[in-house]
MINU-11582 format. One record per residue (C-alpha): x, y, z; residue in one letter. Coordinates in steps of 0.25 Angstrom, whole numbers. Layout:
R     xx     yy     zz  rest
R      X      Y      Z     A
...
This chain:
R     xx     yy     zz  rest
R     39     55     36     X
R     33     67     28     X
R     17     65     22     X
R     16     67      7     X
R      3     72      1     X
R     -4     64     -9     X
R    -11     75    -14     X
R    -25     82    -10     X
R    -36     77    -16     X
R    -53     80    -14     X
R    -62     70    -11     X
R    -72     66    -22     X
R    -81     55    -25     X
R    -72     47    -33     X
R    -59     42    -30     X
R    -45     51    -29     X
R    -30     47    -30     X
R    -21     55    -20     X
R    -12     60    -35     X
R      1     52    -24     X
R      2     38    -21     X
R      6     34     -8     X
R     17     23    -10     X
R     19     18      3     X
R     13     26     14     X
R      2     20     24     X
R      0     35     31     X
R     -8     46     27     X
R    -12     61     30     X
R    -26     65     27     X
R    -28     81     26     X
R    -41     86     23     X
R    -45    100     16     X
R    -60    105     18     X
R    -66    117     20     X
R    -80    109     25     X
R    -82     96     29     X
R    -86     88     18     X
R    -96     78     25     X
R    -90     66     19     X
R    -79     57     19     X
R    -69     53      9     X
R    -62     38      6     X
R    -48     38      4     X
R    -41     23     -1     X
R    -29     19     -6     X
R    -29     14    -21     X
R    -18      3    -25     X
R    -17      3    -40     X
R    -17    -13    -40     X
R    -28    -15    -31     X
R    -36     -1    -29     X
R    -42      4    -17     X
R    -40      1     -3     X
R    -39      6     12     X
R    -53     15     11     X
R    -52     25     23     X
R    -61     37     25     X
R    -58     51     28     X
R    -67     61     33     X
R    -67     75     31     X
R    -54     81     42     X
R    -44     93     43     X
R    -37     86     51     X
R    -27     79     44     X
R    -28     64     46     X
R    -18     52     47     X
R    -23     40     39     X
R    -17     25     36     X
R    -18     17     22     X
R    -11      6     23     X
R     -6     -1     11     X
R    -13    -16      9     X
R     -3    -26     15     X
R     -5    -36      3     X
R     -1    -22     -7     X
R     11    -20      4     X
R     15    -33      0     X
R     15    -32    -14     X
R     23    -18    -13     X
R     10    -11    -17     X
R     13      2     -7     X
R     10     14    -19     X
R     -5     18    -19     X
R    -16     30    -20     X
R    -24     37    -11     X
R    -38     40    -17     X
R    -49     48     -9     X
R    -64     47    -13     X
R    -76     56     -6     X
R    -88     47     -1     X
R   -101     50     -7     X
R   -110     57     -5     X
R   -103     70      0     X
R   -105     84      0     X
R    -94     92     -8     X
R    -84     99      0     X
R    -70    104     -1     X
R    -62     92      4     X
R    -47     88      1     X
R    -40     76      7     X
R    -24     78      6     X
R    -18     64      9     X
R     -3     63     14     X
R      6     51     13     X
R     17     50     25     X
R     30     44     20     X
């Protein structure tokens, strides 16, 4: 099973959509780009276009890459809804640093 990138994306203080949809998998790859640490954490959540966010999980700053589950909602399991977003968000306040968070699917 290979991983698939969503895209890399930078944290900032309003919400980002990875530019894929994940339709189906449960099992991420965080990989981290930064140059200082950034003295901060970031959100990342899944967003169902019927129903919004859910499944809130924090990252903090890490070059090491990073294994993570989201696990789709069973009542959305049931209703087939498997196709969703990944959207990133930095906490506030932070201090501006260089930070990229690629996010990898595994299929």
């Amino acid at each position: 099973m290979p991983w698939h990138s969503l895209g890399t994306l930078t944290p900032t203080e309003e919400w980002q959509s990875y530019p894929v949809d994940v339709v189906d998998s449960e099992t991420f790859k965080v990989i981290q780009h930064l140059t200082i640490d950034p003295f901060n954490y970031c959100w990342i959540t899944q967003y169902f276009p019927t129903d919004g966010q859910t499944s809130f999980r924090r990252i903090y700053p890490n070059l090491e890459p990073r294994i993570i589950t989201l696990s789709v909602p069973r009542d959305y399991r049931l209703q087939g809804v498997v196709t969703r977003t990944l959207q990133i968000k930095r906490k506030l306040p932070y201090y501006p640093a260089p930070w990229q968070i690629e996010i990898q699917a595994l299929y």
